[in-house]
N, C-alpha and C positions, 0 to 999 in steps of 0.2 A: 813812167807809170801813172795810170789816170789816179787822182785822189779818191777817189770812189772805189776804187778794187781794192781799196787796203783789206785783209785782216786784224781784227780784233782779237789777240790771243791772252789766253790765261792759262799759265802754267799749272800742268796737274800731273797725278798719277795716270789719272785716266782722263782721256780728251773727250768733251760733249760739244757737237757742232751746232750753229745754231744759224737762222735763216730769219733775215728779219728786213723789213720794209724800211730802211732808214731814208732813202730817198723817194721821192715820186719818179714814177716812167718819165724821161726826158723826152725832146718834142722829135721830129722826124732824124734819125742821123745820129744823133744823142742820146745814150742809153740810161743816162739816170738825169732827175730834173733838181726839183730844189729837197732843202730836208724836210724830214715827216716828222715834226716835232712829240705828237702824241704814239702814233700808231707804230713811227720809226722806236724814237728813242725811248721814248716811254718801255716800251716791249723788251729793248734789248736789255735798257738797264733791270729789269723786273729780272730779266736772265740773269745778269751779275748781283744783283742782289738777292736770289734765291742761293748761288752756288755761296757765296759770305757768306748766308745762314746755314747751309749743307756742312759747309767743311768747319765752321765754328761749333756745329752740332757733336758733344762726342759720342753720342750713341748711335749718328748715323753713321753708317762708313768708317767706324774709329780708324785712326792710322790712313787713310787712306783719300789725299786732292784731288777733287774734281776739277780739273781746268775745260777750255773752251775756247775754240775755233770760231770766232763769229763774222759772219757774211751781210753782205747787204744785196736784197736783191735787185731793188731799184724799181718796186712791183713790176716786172718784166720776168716773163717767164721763162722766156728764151733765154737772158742775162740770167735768172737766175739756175739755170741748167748748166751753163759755162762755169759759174762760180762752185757752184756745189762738184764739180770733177775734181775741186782741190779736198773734197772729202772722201772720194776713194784713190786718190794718187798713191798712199801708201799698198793699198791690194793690188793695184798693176805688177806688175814683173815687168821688167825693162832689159831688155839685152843689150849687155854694155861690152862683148866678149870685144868688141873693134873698135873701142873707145881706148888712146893710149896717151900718157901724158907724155910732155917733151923728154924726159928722160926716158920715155919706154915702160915708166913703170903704170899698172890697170889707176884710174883716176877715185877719189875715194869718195863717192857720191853718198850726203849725207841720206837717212833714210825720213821721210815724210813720215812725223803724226801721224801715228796711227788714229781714227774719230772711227766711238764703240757708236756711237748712237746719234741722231740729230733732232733740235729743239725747231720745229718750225714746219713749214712755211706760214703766212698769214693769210694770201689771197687762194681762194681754190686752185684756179688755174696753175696757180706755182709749185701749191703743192704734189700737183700731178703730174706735172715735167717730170720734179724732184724724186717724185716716189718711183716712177719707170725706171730712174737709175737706180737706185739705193737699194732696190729691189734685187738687183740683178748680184748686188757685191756681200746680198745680207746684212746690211745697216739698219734696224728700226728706225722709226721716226715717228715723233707726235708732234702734232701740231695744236696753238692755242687757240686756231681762228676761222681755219678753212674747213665752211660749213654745210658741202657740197655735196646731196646726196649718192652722187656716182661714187665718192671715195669710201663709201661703206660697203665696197664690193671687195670683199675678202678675198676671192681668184684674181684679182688682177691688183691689186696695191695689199697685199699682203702682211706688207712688213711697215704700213700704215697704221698707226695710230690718232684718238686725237681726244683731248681734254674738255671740249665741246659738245653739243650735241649736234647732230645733223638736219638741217632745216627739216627733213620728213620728218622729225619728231614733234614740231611744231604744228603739222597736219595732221601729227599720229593726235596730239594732244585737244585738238580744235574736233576732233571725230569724236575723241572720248567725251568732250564736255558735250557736243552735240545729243551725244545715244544717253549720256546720262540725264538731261533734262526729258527723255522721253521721244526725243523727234526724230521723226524718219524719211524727211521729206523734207528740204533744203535746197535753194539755188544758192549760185557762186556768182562772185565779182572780182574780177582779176583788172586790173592796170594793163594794159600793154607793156611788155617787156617781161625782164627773166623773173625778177623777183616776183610778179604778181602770177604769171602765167605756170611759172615752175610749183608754186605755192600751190595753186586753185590745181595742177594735177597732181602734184602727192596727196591732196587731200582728197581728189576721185579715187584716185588706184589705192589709194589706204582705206577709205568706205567702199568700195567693190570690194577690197578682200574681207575687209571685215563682214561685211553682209550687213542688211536690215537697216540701210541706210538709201536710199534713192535722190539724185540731183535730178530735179526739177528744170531747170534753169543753167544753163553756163551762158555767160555774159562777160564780154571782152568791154574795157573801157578804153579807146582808141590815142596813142599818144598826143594827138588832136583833135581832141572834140569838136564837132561843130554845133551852130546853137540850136538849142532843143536835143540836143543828144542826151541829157541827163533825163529829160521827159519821156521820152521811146524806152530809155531802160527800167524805168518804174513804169511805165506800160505794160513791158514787155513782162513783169516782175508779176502785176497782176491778172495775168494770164492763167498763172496757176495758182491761184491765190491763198489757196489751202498751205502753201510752201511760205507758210510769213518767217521762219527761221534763212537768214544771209548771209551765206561767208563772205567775207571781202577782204581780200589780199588786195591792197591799193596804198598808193599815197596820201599823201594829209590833203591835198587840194582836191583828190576823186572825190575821199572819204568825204569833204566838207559839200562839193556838188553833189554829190548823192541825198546826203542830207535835205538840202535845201529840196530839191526836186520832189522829194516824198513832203516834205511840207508845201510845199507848192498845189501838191498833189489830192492835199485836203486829205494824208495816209499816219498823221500823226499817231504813233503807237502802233500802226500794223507791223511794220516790219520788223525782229528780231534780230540784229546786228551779231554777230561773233567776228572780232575787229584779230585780225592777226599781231606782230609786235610793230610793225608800222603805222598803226592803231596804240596800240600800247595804251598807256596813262596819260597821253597827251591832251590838252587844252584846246589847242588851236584848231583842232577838226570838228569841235563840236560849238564852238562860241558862236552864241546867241542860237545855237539848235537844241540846247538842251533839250526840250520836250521830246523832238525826234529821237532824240538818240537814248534817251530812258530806256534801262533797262538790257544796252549792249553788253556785252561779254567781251571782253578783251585779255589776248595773251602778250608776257612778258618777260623776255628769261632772265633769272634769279639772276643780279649780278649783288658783287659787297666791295665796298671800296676796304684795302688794307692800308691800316694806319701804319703797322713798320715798315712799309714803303710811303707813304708820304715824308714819315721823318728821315729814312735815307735820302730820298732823290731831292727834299727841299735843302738837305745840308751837302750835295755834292758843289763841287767848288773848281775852276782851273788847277788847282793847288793838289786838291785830293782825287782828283780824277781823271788821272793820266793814262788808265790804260784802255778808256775809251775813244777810239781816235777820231772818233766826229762829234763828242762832246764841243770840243773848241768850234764849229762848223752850228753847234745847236744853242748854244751861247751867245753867238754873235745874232743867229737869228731872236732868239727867245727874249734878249735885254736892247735889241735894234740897235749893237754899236759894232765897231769893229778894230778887231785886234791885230797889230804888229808884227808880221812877218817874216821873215828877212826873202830877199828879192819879191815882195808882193807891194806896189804902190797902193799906200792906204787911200780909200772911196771920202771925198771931202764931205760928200752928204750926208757920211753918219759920224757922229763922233768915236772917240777910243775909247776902249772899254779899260774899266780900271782892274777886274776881276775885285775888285767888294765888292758886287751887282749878288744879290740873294735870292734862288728860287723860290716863285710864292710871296714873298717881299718887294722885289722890283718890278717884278713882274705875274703874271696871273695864271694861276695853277690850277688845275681839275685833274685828277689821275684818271687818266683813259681806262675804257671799261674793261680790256681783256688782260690788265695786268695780274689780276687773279688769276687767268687763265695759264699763263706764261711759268708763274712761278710753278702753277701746281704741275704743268707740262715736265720742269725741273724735278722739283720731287719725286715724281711719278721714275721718272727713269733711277732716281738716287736711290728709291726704294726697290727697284728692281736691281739693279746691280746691290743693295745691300743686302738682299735674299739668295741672290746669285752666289755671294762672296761666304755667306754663313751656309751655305751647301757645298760650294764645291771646296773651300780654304776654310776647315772650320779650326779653330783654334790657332790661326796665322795673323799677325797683326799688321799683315799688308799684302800685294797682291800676290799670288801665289802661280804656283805654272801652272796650273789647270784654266786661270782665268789673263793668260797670258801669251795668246791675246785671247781677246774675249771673244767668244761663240756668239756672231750677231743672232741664230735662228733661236741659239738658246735663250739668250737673254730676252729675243720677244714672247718665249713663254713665259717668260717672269713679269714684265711689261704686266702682259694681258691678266696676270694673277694679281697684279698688288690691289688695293683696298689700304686706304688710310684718309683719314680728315686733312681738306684741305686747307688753304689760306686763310678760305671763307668760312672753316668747321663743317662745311659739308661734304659728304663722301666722295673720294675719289676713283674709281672702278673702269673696267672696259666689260662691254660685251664679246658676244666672238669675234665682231667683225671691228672690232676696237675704239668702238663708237662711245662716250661718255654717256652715262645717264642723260637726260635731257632735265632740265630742271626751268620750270615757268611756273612766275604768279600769274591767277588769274586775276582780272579785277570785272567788276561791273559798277556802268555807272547808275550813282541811283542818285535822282530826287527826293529832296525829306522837307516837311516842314520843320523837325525837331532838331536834325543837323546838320552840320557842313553839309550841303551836295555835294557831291565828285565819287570820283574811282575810289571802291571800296574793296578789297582784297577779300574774295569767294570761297580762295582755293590754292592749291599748289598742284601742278604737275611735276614728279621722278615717276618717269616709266611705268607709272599706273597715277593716275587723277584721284584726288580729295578735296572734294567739292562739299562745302558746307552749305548744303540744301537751304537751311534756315536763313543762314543771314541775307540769302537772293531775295531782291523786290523789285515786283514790274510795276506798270504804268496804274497810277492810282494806289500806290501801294500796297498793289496786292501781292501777297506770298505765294498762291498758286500760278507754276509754272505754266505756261501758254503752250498751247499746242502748235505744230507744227508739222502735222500730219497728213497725206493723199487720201486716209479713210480710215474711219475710226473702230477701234473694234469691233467685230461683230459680238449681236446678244447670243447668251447660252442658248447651243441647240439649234446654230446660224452654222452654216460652212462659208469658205470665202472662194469666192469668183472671180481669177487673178485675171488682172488687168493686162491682157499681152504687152511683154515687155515693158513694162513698170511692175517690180517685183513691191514696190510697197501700197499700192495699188490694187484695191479689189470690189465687189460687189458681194454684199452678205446675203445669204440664202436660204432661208428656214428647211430644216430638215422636216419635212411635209409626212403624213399617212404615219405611219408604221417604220418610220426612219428614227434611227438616231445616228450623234456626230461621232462620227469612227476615229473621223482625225480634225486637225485644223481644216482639211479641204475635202473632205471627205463625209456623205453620208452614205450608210448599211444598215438595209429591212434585218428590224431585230429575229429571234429565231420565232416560227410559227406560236410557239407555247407561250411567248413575251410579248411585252410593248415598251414602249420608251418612256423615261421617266416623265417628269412635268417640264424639267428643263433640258430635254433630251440629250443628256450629256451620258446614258447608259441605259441598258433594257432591265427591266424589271419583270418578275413573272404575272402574267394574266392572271386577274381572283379568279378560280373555280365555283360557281354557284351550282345549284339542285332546285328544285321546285319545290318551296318551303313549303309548309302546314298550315303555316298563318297566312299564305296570299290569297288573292283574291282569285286566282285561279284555280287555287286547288278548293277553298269552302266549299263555293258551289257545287263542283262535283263530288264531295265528301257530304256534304248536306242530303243530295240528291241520294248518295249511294246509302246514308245513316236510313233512309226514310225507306228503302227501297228492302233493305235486309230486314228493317223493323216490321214493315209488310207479309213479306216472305218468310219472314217468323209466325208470324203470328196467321196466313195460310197456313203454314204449316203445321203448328200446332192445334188449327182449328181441328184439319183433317184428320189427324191422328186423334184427334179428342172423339171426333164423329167420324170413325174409320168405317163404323158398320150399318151407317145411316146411307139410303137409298141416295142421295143425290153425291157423295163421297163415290159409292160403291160405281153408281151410273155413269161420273166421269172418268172412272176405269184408275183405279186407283196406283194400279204398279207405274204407270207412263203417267201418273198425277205426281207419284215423287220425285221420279228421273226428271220431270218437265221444272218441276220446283228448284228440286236442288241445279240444274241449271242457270234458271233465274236467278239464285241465290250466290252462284261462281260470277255469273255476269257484276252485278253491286259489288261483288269481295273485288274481283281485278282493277275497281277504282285506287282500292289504298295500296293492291301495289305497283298500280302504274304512277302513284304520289312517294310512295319510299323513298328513300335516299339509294341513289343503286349501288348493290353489292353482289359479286356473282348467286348468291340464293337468291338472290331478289331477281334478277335476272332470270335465271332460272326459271323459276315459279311466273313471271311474266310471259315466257316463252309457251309456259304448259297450261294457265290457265285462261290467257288472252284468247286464244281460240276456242278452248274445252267447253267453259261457259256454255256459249252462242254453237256450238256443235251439239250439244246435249240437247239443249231446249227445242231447237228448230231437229235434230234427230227422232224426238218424241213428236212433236210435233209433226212431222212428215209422215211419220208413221202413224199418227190417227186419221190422218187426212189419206193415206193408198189404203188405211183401212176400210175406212167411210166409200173412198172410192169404188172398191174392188168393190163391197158388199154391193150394193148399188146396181153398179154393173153387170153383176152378177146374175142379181136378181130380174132384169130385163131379161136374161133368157132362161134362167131355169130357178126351181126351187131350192138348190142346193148350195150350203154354203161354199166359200169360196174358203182357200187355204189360208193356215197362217192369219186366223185374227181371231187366237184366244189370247187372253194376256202375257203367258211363258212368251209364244211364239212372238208378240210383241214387243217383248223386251229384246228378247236373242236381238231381233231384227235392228232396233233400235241402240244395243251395245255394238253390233256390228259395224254400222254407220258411225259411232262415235270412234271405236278403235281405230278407222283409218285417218281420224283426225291425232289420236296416240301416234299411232306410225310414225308420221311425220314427223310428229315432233321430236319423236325422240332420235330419230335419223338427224336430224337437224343437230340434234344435242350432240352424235358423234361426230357428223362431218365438221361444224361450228361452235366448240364449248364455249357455252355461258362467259363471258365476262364485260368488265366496265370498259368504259372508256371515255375518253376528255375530247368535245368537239370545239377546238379555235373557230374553226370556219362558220360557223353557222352563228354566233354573237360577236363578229366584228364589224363594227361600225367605220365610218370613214374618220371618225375623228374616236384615238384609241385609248381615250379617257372613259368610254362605254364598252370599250371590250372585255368581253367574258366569256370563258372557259366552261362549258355546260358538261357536267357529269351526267353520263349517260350509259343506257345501256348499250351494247353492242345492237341494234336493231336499226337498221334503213326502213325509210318510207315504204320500202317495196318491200322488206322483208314481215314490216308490222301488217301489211296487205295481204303477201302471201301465205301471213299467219291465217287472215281471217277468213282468206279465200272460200276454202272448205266451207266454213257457215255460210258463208256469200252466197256458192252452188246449194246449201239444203233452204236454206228459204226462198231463194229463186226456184228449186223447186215444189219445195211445200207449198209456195203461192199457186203455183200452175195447177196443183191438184184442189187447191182453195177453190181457186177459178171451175174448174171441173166438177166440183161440189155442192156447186151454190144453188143448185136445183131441190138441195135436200132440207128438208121442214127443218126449223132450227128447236124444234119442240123434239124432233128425234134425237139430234143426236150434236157437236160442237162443231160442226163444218163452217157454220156460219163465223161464229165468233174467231175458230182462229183465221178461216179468211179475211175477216175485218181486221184482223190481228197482224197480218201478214202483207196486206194491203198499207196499213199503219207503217209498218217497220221499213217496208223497199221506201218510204216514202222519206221518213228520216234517214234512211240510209243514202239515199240519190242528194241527199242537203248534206250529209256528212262526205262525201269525196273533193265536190269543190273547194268547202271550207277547209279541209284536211291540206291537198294538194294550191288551194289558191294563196296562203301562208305561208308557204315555203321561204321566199324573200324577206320574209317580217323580219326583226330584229328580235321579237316576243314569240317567232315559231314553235319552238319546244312549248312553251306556257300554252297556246292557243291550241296546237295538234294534242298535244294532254287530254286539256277542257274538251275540246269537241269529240274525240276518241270516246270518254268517261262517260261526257253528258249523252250524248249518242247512244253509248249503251245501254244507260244506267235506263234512257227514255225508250227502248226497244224491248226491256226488262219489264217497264212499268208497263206497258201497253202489253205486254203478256199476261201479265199479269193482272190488270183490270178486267181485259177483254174475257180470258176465260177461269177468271178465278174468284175475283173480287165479289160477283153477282152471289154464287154457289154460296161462298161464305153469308154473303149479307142475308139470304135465305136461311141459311143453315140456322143464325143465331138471331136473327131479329122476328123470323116468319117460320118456327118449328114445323107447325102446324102443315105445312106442305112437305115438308122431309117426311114424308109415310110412304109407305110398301106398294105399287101398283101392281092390278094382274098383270102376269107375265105374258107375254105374246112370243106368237112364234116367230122364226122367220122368215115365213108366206105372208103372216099376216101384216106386220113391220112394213116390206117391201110394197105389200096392195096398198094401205095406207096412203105409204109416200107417194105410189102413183096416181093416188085420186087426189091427194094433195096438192101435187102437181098440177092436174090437167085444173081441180076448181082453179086452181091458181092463176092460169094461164086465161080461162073463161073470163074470170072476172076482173082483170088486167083492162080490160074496156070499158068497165064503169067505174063511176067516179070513186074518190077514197073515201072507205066508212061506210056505204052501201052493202055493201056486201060481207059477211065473216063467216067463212067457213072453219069450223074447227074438225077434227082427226078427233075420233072417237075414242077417248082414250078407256076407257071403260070395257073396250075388246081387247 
């Protein structure tokens, strides 16, 4: 039997198997090489010295030995797949029915150790041999070392455990410290081979799932560089330069060429390191780079050396530690002598060992790093079998038949439940997939003039990061973390313009017009009634304005319209004063008040086309907008087909002509205005009176000027087809103006209101352009108002001078002419005018002032 296949046994209640590196892989042919003083023995013994604290514990396991089955595997995966079959020998069935001893009688085959559970493997690779079988017989297992992402697949190593964390948590951890400094935009630097390449992609596939993270940059470092290859990768590096945040999964010699190359590169300070645990707290990668490396980030997983194994393993002895069977094998190598055999010829070239040689004393001692891990590996199962034992054996002070043998599936629910402080005081736990918390300091290195420089501890990562913001310091000592970003936020009221295929990547884009931001990418035209705030981050409503009292649009025509009522008052009350005086009675006094109070509607519809609009205001704009200018030009038409008709008349006969005593003048003259009533009040049923709010017409392109104009219900065209009617009577009243003008203006008002009428088409052909040439203005409403008002209030006035103003000025400055003339007929009236006429036309050929004919007025 080779000396390398022995077992390591320790008698117990219950058997714990255990799988451990004590040799190195042997060269071609040869399956184990020399011993593994740290990672071998160190490990195993951590195993025998967790189970001496176990079973010395009484409140673990009371009544109850843990013994152990220990293997070596030789790191050889294969070897260690052969040896681990001595761990399910016992669950085989074996058909012995044809097995007979020499007597004939059945042969009495002892039965194999039964092993509940196994402590081990140390290299991935081995534990995955291991785990395909173990699997198969329902044996759990934890391991204290193999850190191999694939074995966190819970469908296929199942009954996998393990006391470590799995290198993805190192990338889960390198992601988290990444997004919590702010950065979302990062290149990678991996080493050629497994450790840098496996790394730099758990940490892609861990920031793709997470999101809001973007690689810049993947860069391989070739197992042989050639020269200038360090310089192509800081080339390559500032390409996207915006990415100064660096993973780097590499060795101490990349790490150290990299360095240098960015100072070479004259990049002191740009780049942002986060150093994986290869990187770690080490010296050698940065010496004489400090300045470069200012400011890196580097992870480390938590490890603690246990002092009640230093004092066990430095006091094991040949003497006391006999049931380790390559202790003697670790001895001879560990103190360089060699011990007496029998049939083994001692090696002349080392001397005999005496065994007084003391570990740590003769020789030189460091406790390897995963003995913490090993023991807590132990524990972890002690405490699942002592949960196991307190449920299913409760009040039994040893093993019971329910746990006889023990249910491996059961036991790894237990496994997977425990929770207790380990070796090191810190928690011991599994997730689902039996993975150990992951536990890493961070460090960063900082330069101080105040103290030591070096690696200063940031933070801790267990399965979520605490990162202590504060104590971080970059280059120049500053506190403010560095960006490391593809594009920096956009300002409020900006959308973003994603960059194809670069998710952290975009171009900000002002929400323009009458836009605001719906979302992060998104802008939508707020509702017609709104606009968008100042920092367009939401719509706000449009102010509603009116055509205030104090503007300057409205004075004017309230000035114009004050002076114009003030006027037409005091007309009015002239004639009423002097109702029975000849020059009152002679401009025909019944169509002198209809003409007035016209005039008088005309000035009033100034203040309510200035109102604030309310349906009566409305209203009353609908009925007196037109009524006005229908009245005045109604009377007026009517003295004008008066004037006409007599005239005409009188060229062929003596006799008056119908219809021009004053009743008959009115009738005529109400007539005319009712079908201006009609209308309207049709209008009033088919279209009732009300307000309304015009967006369209006060929006500017920039929506800080927009405003909401209260209004009435009236269109361009319908405040037209308001006035149409007047339109048609002074369009015709001027034609009979025109027809008229032959008549002495000493007879009778033909004249005046043709001048009157001639006036008014005239501001009325200057009021359409202005009205309709406005339309586009941003000040429409304010300017169609004014021009509408002043228009009218100026069409009123010019009536008002023309045949009103003189009479009065007679009336009260020049009495003395207001007296009684004989009456005439009318033969005589009409001869008159025809002689007035024809001198008129005689003396039309000589010059002005020569000639004055006057009309006899004394007949």
């Amino acid at each position: 039997m080779h000396p390398l296949q022995k077992i390591t046994m320790i008698e117990g209640d219950i058997t714990l198997g255990g799988l451990f590196p004590v040799h190195s892989r042997g060269p071609a042919g040869v399956p184990c090489g020399e011993i593994k003083k740290e990672k071998g023995i160190h490990r195993m013994e951590a195993m025998l010295y967790a189970l001496d604290q176990i079973n010395s514990d009484p409140d673990l396991l009371p009544n109850i030995t843990l013994g152990a089955r220990i293997l070596d595997t030789c790191s050889r995966d294969t070897y260690a797949l052969e040896q681990s079959l001595t761990f399910v020998q016992a669950l085989i069935q074996k058909d012995n029915s044809d097995v007979r001893c020499s007597n004939g009688e059945p042969p009495i085959i002892p039965k194999p150790e039964r092993v509940v559970g196994v402590i081990g493997a140390s290299a991935s690779s081995v534990s995955i041999m291991v785990a395909n079988v173990l699997r198969l017989f329902a044996i759990p297992q934890i391991s204290y070392a193999s850190t191999a992402p694939e074995l966190s697949d819970n469908n296929r190593y199942d009954f996998f455990s393990r006391v470590v964390p799995p290198d993805s948590f190192q990338a889960q951890a390198m992601v988290d410290i990444v997004k919590a400094m702010g950065w979302n935009y990062v290149s990678t630097l991996a080493s050629e081979g497994n450790y840098g390449e496996s790394g730099v992609d758990a940490f892609i596939q861990i920031s793709r799932e997470a999101g809001g993270l973007c690689i810049a940059q993947t860069i391989k470092i070739p197992r042989e560089p050639r020269p200038g290859e360090f310089d192509k990768i800081i080339k390559r590096l500032m390409e996207t330069s915006n990415a100064r945040g660096v993973i780097i999964f590499a060795n101490e010699d990349d790490i150290k060429r990299v360095l240098e190359a960015a100072k070479k590169a004259n990049l002191t300070g740009h780049f942002l390191f986060v150093g994986s645990d290869s990187w770690g707290a080490k010296n050698s990668p940065i010496l004489n780079l400090e300045d470069v490396a200012e400011g890196a980030v580097t992870i480390l997983p938590k490890r603690a050396s246990i002092d009640g194994f230093d004092q066990y393993f430095t006091t094991r002895s040949l003497e006391n530690n006999r049931r380790n069977i390559w202790f003697a094998e670790f001895w001879e190598d560990d103190f360089k002598c060699k011990l007496t055999r029998p049939g083994i010829r001692g090696n002349s070239g080392l001397r005999k060992c005496t065994g007084e040689e003391r570990i740590s004393r003769d020789s030189a001692y460091e406790q390897e790093g995963k003995v913490q891990f090993v023991i807590d590996a132990v524990y972890a199962m002690a405490y699942a079998l002592h949960s196991m034992h307190i449920d299913l054996c409760p009040g039994s002070m040893g093993i019971c038949d329910k746990m006889d043998p023990v249910d491996g599936r059961m036991l790894l629910s237990y496994i997977r439940a425990v929770n207790f402080n380990g070796s090191a005081g810190t928690g011991v736990m599994f997730n689902e997939n039996g993975d150990a918390p992951g536990r890493y300091d961070i460090f960063q290195y900082q330069l101080s003039n105040t103290t030591n420089s070096g690696y200063k501890i940031i933070g801790q990562w267990t399965n979520h990061l605490r990162l202590n913001a504060e104590d971080m310091q970059w280059s120049g000592g500053d506190k403010l973390v560095p960006d490391s970003v593809c594009s920096f936020p956009c300002e409020s009221g900006e959308r973003k313009r994603m960059v194809k295929g670069v998710p952290c990547c975009w171009h900000c884009e002002l929400c323009d017009g009458y836009q605001y931001l719906l979302d992060e990418f998104n802008c939508d035209t707020c509702p017609f009634d709104m606009r968008p705030t100042p920092n367009r981050t939401s719509c706000r409503p449009t102010p509603i304005i009116k055509l205030e009292w104090s503007s300057p649009w409205a004075i004017i025509p309230v000035f114009l319209a004050v002076l114009g009522i003030l006027a037409t008052s005091g007309v009015i009350i002239t004639f009423i004063r002097f109702n029975d005086t000849p020059i009152v009675r002679a401009s025909g006094r019944e169509l002198s008040y209809v003409l007035l109070t016209g005039i008088f509607l005309i000035y009033l519809i100034t203040f309510l086309m200035i109102a604030e609009p309310s349906t009566v205001v409305c209203a009353f704009r609908r009925l007196f907008l037109g009524l006005g200018m229908s009245i005045s030009y109604s009377a007026m038409l009517t003295k004008t087909n008066r004037i006409y008709r007599i005239f005409e008349q009188g060229k062929k006969s003596v006799t008056p002509p119908k219809f021009i005593s004053p009743s008959s003048q009115l009738i005529i003259t109400f007539i005319l205005i009712s079908v201006q009533l009609l209308g309207v009040f049709i209008w009033f049923g088919v279209v009732p009176p009300h307000t309304t709010v015009d967006f369209d017409e006060l929006r500017p392109p920039n929506p800080e000027y927009a405003r909401g104009i209260l209004k009435c219900d009236m269109s361009d065209l319908s405040l037209i087809g308001c006035l149409s009617y007047s339109m048609v009577l002074m369009v015709t009243c001027t034609v009979y103006a025109i027809k008229s003008r032959g008549v002495p203006e000493t007879f009778n008002e033909a004249k005046p209101i043709g001048f009157t009428m001639y006036t008014t088409c005239i501001i009325w052909l200057a009021f359409v352009p202005i009205f309709f040439g406005t339309s586009q203005s941003t000040e429409k409403m304010f300017i169609q108002t004014t021009t509408l008002t002043v228009s009218m209030s100026l069409s009123a006035t010019v009536s008002l001078g023309m045949l009103y103003i003189p009479k009065v000025y007679v009336i009260i400055f020049h009495p003395e002419q207001n007296v009684q003339k004989r009456k005439r007929s009318f033969k005589a009236v009409v001869q008159a005018a025809t002689v007035s006429t024809h001198l008129s036309q005689k003396s039309s050929d000589k010059q002005n002032g020569e000639t004055k004919v006057e009309p006899d007025r004394s007949k």
